[in-house]
N, C-alpha and C positions, 0 to 999 in steps of 0.2 A: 464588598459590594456597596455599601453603605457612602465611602468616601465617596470625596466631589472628584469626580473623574470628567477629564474631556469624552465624549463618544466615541474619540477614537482608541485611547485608553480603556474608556469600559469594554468594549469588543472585541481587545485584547486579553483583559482579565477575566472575559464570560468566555473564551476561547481557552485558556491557559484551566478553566476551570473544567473544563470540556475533558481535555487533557488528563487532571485526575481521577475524575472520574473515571475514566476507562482503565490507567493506572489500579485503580480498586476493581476494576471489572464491573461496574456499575453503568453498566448501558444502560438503563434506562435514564438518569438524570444526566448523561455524557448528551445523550439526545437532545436533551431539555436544553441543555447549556448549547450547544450549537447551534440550532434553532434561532436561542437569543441571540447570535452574533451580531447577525442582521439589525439589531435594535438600537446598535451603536454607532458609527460608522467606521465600517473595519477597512483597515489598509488590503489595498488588492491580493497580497502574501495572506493573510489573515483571512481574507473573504473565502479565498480558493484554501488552504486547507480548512476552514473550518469545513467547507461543504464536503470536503473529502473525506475530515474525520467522521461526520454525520453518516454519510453513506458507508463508513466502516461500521460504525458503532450497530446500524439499525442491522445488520446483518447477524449479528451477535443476537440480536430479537429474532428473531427466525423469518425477518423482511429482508427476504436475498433478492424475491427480484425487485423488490421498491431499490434497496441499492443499485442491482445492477442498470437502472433504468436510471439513476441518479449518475453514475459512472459514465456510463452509454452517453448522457447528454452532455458531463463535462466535457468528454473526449472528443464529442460531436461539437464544444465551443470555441473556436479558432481563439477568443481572447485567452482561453488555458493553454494554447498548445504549448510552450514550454514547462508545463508540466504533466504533460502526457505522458510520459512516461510512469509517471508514481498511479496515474488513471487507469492506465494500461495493464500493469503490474497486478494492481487489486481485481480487475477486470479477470483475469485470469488464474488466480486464485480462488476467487468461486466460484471459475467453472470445473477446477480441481477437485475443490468441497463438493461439488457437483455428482462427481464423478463422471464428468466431460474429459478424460485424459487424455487426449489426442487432443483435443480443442483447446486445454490448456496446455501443454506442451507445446503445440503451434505459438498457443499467443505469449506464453514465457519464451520462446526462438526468436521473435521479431523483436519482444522487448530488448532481449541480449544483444541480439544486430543492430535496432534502429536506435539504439540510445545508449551506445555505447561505454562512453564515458561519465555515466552517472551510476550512485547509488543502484538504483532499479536495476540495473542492466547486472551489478554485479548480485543481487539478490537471483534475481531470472535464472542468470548461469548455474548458478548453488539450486533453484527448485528445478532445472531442469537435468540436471545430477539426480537430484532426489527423485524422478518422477522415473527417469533411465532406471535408477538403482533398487527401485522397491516396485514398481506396478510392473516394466519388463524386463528385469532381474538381467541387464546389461551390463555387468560390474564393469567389464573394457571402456566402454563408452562411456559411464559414469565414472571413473576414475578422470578420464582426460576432460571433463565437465569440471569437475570439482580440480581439479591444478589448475583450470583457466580462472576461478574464481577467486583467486589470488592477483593475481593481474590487473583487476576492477578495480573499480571503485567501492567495491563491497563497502556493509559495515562489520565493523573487526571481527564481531563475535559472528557470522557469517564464515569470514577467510578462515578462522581455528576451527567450527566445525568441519568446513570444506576441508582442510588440512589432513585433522582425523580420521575424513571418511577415507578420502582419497589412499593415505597410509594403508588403510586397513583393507 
């Protein structure tokens, strides 16, 4: 942090440090570090995940609805919409954490529908197996969730659990 860094570079590297910290499980200074992204000038990629790591990280502090009001307002920002879907995704995840399970199940189904072809959508598929498979103990229906998770755009280690569960 020391070198002569352009601002767009610094914002990068106080992002990238963001990063580890959470890596280490250290949410409190992941926060810190996202915060300062803003202080450099970060590229539009860089501006919008850092705010997203941020609102992941402060959620790990026991600030869910500061997140989800963080989340709420990405998704609510037409300049994010093509990454609404990873908005979306988390958005429904703690309302899981929640124990909102019908509410996240709904908003993991739209994700799976409305964003097909992405990452997200193939996560979605895999919790929405998972939510079928352990809260209403659906194995039929979780079985044919988790083989469509294959299909996706999942990431790998997603499709081998999905794989697993599915087998079993």
């Amino acid at each position: 942090m020391q070198q002569s860094l352009t601002n767009e570079q610094l914002a990068e590297v106080t992002y990238e440090l963001g990063l580890l910290y959470v890596t280490l499980e250290n949410y409190e200074e992941a926060v810190v570090a996202f915060e300062r992204v803003d202080e450099g000038s970060p590229t539009f990629d860089i501006e919008f995940k850092s705010k997203l790591e941020y609102a992941k990280a402060i959620k790990y502090l026991d600030r869910e609805d500061e997140s989800l009001d963080i989340l709420e307002e990405l998704n609510d920002n037409t300049k994010y919409q093509e990454n609404w879907d990873a908005v979306e995704l988390e958005i429904a995840q703690i309302q899981l954490e929640r124990g909102e399970n019908e509410l996240a199940l709904e908003l993991f189904t739209k994700v799976d529908t409305a964003y097909k072809k992405t990452p997200s959508a193939g996560i979605a598929a895999y919790m929405r197996g998972d939510i079928v498979e352990n809260i209403y103990e659906d194995f039929d229906s979780a079985k044919i969730l988790y083989d469509r998770v294959n299909a996706t755009s999942a990431p790998e280690d997603f499709k081998l659990e999905a794989r697993s569960k599915s087998q079993l």
